[in-house]
VODREN-326778 format. One record per atom (N, C-alpha, C, O, CB): residue number from 1; atom name; x, y, z. Coordinates in steps of 0.2 Angstrom, whole numbers, plus 5000, padded with zeros to 4 digits. Glycine has a CB too. Layout:
BEGIN
REC   n atom   px   py   pz
REC NUM   CA    X    Y    Z
...
end
This chain:
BEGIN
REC   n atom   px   py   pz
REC   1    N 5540 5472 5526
REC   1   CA 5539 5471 5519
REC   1    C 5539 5464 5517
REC   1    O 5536 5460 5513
REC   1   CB 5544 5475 5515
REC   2    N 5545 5462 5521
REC   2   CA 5543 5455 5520
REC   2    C 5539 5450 5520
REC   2    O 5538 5445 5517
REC   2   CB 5546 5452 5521
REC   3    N 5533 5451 5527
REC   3   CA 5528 5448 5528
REC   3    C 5521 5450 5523
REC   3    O 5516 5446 5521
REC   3   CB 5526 5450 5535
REC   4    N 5523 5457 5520
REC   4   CA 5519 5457 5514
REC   4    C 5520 5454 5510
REC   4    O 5515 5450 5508
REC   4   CB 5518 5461 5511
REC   5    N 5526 5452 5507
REC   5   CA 5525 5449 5501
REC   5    C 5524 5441 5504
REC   5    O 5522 5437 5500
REC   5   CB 5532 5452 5496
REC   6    N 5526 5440 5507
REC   6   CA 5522 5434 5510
REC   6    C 5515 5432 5509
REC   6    O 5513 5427 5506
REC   6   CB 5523 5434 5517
REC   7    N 5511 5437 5511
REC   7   CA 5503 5438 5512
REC   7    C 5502 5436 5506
REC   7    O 5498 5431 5504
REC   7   CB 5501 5446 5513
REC   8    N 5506 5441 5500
REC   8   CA 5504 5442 5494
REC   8    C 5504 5436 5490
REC   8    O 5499 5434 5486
REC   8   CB 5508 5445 5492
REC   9    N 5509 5433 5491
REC   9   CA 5510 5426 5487
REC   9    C 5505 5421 5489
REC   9    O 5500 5419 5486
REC   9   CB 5518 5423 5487
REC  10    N 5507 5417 5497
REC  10   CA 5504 5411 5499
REC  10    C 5499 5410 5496
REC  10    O 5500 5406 5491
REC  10   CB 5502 5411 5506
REC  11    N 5492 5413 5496
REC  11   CA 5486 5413 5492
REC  11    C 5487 5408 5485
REC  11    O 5483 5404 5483
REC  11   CB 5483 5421 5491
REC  12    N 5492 5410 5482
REC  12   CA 5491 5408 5475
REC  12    C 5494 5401 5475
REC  12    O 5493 5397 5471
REC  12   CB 5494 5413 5470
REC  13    N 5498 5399 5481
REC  13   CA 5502 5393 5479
REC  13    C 5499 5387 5482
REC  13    O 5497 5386 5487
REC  13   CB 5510 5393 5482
REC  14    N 5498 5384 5477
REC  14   CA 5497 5375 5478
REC  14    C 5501 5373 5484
REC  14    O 5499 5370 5489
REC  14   CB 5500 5370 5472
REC  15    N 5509 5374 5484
REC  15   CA 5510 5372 5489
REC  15    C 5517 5378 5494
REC  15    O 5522 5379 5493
REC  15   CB 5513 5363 5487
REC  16    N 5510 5381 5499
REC  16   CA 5514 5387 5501
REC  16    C 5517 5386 5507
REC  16    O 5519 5391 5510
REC  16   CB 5510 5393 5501
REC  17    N 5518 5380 5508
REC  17   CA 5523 5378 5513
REC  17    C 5531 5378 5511
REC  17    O 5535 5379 5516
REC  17   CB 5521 5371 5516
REC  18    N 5532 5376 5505
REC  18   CA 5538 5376 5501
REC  18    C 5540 5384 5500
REC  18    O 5546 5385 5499
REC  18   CB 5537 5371 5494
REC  19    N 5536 5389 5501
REC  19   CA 5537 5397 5501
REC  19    C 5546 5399 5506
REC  19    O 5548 5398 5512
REC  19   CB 5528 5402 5506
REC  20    N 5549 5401 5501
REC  20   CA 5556 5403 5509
REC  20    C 5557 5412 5504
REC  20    O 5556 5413 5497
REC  20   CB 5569 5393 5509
REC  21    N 5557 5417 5507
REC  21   CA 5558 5423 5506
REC  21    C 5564 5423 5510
REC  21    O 5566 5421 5515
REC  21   CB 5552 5427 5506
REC  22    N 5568 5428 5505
REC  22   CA 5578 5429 5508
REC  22    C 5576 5437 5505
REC  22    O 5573 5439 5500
REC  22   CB 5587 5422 5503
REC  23    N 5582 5441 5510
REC  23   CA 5579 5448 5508
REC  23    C 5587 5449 5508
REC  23    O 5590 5450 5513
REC  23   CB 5574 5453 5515
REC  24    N 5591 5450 5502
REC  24   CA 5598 5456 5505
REC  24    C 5597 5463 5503
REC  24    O 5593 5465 5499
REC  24   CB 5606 5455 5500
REC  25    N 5600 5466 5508
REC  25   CA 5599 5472 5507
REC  25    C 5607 5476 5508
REC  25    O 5612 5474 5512
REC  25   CB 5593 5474 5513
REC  26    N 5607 5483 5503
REC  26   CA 5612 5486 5502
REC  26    C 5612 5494 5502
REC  26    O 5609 5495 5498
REC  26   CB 5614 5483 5497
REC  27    N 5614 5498 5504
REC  27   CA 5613 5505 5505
REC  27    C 5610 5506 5499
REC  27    O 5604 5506 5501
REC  27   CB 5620 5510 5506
REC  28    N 5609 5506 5492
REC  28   CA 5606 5508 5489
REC  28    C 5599 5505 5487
REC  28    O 5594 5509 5485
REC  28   CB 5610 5507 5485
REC  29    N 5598 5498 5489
REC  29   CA 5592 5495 5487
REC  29    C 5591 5486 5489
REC  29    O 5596 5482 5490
REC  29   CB 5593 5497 5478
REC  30    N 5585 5485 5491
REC  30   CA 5582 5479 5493
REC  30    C 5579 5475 5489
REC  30    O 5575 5476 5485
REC  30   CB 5578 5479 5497
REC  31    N 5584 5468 5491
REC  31   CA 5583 5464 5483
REC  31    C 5579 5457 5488
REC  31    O 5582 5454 5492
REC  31   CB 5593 5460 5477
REC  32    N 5572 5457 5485
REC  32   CA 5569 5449 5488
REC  32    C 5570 5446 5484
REC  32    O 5571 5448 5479
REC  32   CB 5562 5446 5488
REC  33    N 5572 5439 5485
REC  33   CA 5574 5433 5482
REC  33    C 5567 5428 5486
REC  33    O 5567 5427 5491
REC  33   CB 5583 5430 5485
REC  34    N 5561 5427 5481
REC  34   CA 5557 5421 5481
REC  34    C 5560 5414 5479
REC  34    O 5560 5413 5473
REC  34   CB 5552 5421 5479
REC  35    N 5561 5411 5483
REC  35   CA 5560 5403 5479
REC  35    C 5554 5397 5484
REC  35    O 5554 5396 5490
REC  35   CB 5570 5398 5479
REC  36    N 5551 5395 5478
REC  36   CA 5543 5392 5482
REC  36    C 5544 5384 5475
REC  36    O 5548 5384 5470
REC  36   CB 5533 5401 5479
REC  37    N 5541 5380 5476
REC  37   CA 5539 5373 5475
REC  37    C 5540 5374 5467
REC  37    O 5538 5380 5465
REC  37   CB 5532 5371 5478
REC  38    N 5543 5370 5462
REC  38   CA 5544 5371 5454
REC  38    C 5537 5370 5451
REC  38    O 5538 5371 5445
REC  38   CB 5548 5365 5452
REC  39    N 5530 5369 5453
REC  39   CA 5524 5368 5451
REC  39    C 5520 5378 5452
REC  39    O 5514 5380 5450
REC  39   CB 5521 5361 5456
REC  40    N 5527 5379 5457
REC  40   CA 5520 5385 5458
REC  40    C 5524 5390 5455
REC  40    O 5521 5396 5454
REC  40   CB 5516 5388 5467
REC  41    N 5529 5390 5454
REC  41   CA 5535 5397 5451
REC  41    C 5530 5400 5443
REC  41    O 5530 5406 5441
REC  41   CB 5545 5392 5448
REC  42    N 5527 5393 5441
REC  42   CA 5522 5398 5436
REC  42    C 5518 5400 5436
REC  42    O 5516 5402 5431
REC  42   CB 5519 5398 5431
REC  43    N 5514 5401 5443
REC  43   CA 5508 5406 5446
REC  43    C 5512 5412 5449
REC  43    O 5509 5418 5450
REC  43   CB 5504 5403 5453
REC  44    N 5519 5411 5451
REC  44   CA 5520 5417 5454
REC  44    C 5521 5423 5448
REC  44    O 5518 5428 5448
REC  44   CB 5525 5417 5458
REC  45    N 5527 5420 5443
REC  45   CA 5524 5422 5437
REC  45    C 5520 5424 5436
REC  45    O 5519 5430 5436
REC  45   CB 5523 5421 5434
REC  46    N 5516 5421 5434
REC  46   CA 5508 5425 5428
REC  46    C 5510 5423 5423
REC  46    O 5514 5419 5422
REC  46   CB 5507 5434 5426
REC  47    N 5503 5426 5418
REC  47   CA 5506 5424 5411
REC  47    C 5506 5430 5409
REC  47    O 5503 5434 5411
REC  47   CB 5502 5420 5406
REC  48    N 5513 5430 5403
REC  48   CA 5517 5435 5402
REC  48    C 5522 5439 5405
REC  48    O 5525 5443 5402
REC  48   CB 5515 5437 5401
REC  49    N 5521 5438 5411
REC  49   CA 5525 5441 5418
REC  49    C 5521 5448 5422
REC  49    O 5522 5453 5425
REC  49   CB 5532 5444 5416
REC  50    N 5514 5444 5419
REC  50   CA 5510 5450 5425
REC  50    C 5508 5448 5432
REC  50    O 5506 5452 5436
REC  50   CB 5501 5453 5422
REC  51    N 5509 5442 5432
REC  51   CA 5508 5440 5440
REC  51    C 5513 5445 5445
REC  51    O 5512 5449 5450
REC  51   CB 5510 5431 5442
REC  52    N 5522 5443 5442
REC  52   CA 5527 5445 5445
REC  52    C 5527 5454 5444
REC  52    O 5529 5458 5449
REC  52   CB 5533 5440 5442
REC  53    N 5526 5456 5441
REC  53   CA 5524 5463 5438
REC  53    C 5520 5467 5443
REC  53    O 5523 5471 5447
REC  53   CB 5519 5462 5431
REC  54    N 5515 5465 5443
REC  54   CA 5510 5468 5449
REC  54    C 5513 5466 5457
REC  54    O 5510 5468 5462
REC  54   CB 5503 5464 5447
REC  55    N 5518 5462 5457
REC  55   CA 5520 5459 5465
REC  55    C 5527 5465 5466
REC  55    O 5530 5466 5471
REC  55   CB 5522 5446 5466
REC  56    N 5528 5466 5460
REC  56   CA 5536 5471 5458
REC  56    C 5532 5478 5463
REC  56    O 5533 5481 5468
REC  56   CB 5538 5472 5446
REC  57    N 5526 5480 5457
REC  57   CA 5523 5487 5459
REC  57    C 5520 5488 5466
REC  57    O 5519 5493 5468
REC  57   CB 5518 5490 5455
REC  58    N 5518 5482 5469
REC  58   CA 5516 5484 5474
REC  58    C 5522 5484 5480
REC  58    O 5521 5487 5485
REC  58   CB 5509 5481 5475
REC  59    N 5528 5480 5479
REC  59   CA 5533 5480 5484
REC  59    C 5535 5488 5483
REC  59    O 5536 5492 5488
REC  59   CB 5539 5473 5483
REC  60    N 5536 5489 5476
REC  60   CA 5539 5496 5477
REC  60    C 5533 5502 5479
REC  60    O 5536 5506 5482
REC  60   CB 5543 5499 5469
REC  61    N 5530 5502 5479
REC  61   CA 5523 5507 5479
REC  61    C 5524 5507 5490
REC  61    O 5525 5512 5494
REC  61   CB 5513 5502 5475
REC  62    N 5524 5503 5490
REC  62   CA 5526 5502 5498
REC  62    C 5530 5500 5502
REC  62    O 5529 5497 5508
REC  62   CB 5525 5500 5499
REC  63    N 5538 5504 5498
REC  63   CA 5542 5505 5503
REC  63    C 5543 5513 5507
REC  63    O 5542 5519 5505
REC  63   CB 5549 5503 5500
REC  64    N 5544 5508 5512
REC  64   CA 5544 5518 5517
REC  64    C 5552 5520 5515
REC  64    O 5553 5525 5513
REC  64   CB 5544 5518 5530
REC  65    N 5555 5516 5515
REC  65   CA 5563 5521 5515
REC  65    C 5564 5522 5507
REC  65    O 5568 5519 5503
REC  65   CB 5572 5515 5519
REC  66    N 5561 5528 5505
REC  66   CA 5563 5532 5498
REC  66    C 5570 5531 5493
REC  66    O 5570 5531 5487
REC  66   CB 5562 5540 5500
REC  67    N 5576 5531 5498
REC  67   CA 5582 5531 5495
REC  67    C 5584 5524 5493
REC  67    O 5589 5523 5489
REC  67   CB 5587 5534 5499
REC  68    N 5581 5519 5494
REC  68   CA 5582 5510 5493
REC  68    C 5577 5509 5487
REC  68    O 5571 5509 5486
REC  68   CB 5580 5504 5500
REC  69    N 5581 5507 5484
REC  69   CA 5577 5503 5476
REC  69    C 5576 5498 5480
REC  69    O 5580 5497 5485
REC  69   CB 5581 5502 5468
REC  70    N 5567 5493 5477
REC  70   CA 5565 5487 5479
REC  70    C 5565 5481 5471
REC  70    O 5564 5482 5465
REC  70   CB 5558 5487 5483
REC  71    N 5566 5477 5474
REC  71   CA 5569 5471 5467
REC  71    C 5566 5465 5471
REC  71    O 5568 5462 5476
REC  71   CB 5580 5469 5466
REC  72    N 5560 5462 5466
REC  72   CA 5558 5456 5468
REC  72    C 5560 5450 5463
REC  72    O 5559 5451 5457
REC  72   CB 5550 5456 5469
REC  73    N 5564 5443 5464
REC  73   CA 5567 5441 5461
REC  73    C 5565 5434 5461
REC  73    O 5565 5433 5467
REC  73   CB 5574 5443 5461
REC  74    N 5562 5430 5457
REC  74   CA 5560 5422 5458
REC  74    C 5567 5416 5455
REC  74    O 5569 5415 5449
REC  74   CB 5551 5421 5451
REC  75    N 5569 5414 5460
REC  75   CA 5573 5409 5459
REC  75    C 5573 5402 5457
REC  75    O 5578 5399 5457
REC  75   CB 5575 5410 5463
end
């Protein structure tokens, strides 16, 4: 999952070498933590928060383990 959301993002960032993804995880649920370059945190965004929105539904749409909530979080 994390190489997706990798996939997902790089494309949009100016500078996607600065991309670091951190995953905790807890019996209940999987929380991504992005933090990427202070120029591109408003692409990951969107405007309004539909960039991060749509990167939210597709992480959850495609988790295999059903009983873990997914949480994509921009730092």
């Amino acid at each position: 999952m994390k190489k997706l959301l990798q996939t997902i993002l790089e494309p949009m960032l100016e500078h996607p070498e600065s991309l670091t993804l951190s995953v905790e995880e807890t019996p209940s649920k999987v929380v991504y933590h992005i933090d990427a370059h202070e120029s591109d945190i408003g692409r990951i965004i969107g405007r309004r928060g539909r960039m991060i929105k749509a990167v939210r539904t597709i992480m959850s749409s495609s988790n295999n383990d059903h009983k873990k909530r997914v949480f994509v979080d921009v730092d």
